[in-house]
C-alpha positions in Angstrom: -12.2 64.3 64.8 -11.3 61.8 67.2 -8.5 61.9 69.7 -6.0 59.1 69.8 -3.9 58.1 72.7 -1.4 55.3 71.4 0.9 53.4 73.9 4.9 54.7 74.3 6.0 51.6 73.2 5.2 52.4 69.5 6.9 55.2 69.4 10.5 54.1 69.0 9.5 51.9 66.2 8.1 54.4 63.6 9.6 57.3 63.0 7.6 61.0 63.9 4.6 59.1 65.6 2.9 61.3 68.5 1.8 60.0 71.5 -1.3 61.8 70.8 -2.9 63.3 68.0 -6.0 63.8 66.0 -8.0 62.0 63.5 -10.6 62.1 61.3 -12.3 58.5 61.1 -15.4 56.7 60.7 -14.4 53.8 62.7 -11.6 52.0 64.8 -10.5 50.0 61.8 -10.5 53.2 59.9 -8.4 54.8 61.9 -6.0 52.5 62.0 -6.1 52.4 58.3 -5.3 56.0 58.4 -2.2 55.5 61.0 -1.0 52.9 59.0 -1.0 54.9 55.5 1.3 57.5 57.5 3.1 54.6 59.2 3.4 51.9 57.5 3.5 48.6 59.5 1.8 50.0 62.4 -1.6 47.9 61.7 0.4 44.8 62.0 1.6 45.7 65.3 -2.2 46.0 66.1 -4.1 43.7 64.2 -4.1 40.2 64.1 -1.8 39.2 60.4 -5.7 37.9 59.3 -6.5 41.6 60.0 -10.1 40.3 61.3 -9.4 41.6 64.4 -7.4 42.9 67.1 -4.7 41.3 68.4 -4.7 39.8 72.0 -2.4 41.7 73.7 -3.9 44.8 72.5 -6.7 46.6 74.5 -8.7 49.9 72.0 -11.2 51.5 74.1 -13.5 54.5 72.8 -15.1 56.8 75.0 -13.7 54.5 78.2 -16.3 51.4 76.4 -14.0 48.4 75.1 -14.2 48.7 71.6 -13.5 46.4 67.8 -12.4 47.2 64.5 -15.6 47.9 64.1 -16.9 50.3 66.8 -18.2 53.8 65.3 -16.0 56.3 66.5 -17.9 60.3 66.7 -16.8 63.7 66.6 -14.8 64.1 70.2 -14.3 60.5 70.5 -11.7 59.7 72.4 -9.6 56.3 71.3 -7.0 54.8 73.8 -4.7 52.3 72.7 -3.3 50.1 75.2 -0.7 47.0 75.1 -1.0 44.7 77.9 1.9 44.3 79.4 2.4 40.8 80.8 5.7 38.6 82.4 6.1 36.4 85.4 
């Protein structure tokens, strides 16, 4: 099982998402996969519309490494999910 850390700021926009919670996937792109099928729209908030990849503004890291759609996640990985927050 992996443990997911998603920002606060998708929490107001779907409906009974934790902050925090467990998973069991193969990979980044899995999980998401997985988050989306409960929440529906949530892998457009994180993947680019091509779905190819992540988008810019979004920062996945597993195990504290940067990490794709495509990064292997293990038991006791730990996935943070981070929006960049940006202004001027």
């Amino acid at each position: 099982m992996a443990d997911i850390h998603l920002p606060p700021t998708l929490m107001p926009l779907f409906a009974g998402l934790p902050r925090r919670l467990d998973l069991e996937a193969a990979t980044v792109d899995d999980a998401i996969g997985r988050l989306d099928a409960q929440w529906p729209g949530l892998r457009d908030r994180l993947c680019d519309p091509s779905g190819g990849q992540i988008r810019q503004h979004i920062h996945v890291y597993v195990d504290r490494e940067r990490a794709g759609l495509d990064t292997p996640l293990g038991p006791g990985s730990r996935v943070q999910v981070i929006a960049a927050i940006s202004g001027g």
